[in-house]
C-alpha positions, 0 to 999 in steps of 0.5 A: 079862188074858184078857178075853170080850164077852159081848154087843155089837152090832159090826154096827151102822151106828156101828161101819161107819167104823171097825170094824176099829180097834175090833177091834184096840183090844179085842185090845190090851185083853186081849179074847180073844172077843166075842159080836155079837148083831144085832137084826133079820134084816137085821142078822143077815145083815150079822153073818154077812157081816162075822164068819163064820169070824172067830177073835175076833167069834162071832154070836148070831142073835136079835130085838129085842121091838119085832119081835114083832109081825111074823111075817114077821120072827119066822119069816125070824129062825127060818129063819135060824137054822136055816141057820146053826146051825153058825155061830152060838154062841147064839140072842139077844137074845130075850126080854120088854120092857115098856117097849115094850109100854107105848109101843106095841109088841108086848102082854105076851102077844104078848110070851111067846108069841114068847120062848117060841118062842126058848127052846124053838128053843135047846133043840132046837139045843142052843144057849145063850139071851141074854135081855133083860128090861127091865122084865120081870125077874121074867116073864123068869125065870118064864117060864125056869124053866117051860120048864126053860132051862139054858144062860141069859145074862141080858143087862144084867140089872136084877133085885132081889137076890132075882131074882139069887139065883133066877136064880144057883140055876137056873145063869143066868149074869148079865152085867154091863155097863160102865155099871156104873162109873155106874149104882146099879141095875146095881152092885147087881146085880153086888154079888148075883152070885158070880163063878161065875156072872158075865159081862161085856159092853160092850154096844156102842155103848150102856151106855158107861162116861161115855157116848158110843159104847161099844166092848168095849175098855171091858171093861177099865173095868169090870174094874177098878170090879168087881175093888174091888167084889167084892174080888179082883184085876183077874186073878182077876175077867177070869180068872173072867169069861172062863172062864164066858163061854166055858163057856156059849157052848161055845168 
């Protein structure tokens, strides 16, 4: 089986003791590309010291919500962007959480205003957009469709049918995590998405399958829960998924 990535978090400190076993145990499991999205400049920097030029790991630049309120951050995040255009596949995660704007963090206004800026930067680059949407599916998708984004993964995406539906008809594609094996919410939303328009992500090192450090090597978990769910085999699921994953990241 050919199996892709879609998103992840290979730079993470969890991940500094045994990064290369990790890689190898995801080529071992059929994984053919993995898409590492870090969460902050810092990290971004990290990504591109540890990935560039690698055949298997691409990168995604992106912010994590909780930064929005940092200008410092939003703008170093956009210059380096802007620098490794050519290295990078896609820019994100971006996007709304308001769960963090209930606890303190960056307001729902400050909020979109930032999205906005990481929607309308992936139009200009010609680059996809990975969107989080915590709490905030609905907005997200609103606020999507007013800025006319084409080339969208929404990551781990906790939609009602009705927002799968919607997002499915603007040409989004949804990835599912591997905490679909247990969780009800996210098997819902894998039970509203054709094939055509899904991809698979680990999330790593959180969303495991029986919790614990994730690892994109669990994909093949999710593969097999998904293949029962969605009634094909294991083959035509990964082939499928994989095709998609990397037709919107242009590999």
């Amino acid at each position: 089986m050919r199996l892709f990535d879609v998103h992840c978090h290979l730079e993470d400190e969890s991940f500094d003791e045994d990064r290369d076993e990790v890689l190898e145990r995801a080529r071992k499991s059929g994984i053919v590309g993995i898409v590492t999205s870090p969460l902050d400049r810092e990290d971004s920097i990290k990504a591109l010291s540890l990935f560039s030029g690698n055949e298997l790991v691409k990168i995604s630049i992106g912010l994590d919500v909780s930064y929005y309120g940092d200008d410092g951050e939003i703008e170093g995040t956009i210059e380096l962007i802007l620098e490794n255009r050519d290295e990078i596949v896609a820019i994100g995660e971006v996007g709304l959480d308001y769960r963090v704007a209930s606890t303190g963090g960056p307001g729902k206004e400050r909020q979109k205003e930032v999205f906005r800026r990481f929607i309308r930067l992936s139009e200009e680059l010609d680059k996809p957009l990975v969107v989080h949407s915590l709490w905030a599916q609905r907005p997200v998708l609103r606020i999507l469709d007013e800025e006319g984004s084409t080339r969208v993964i929404l990551h781990a995406f906790g939609g009602k049918e009705s927002d799968v539906k919607f997002a499915v008809s603007k040409g989004f594609f949804i990835s599912i995590p591997t905490n679909v094996v247990r969780s009800s919410n996210v098997r819902s939303v894998a039970e509203a998405t054709p094939l055509e328009s899904m991809v698979l992500e680990s999330d790593s090192p959180v969303l495991a399958p029986d919790g614990g450090r994730n690892e994109p090597s669990n994909i093949l978990r999710s593969v097999d829960f998904l293949s029962k769910l969605k009634g094909c085999s294991p083959e035509e699921l990964s082939d499928i998924t994989t095709s998609n994953a990397k037709r919107v990241y242009g590999i």
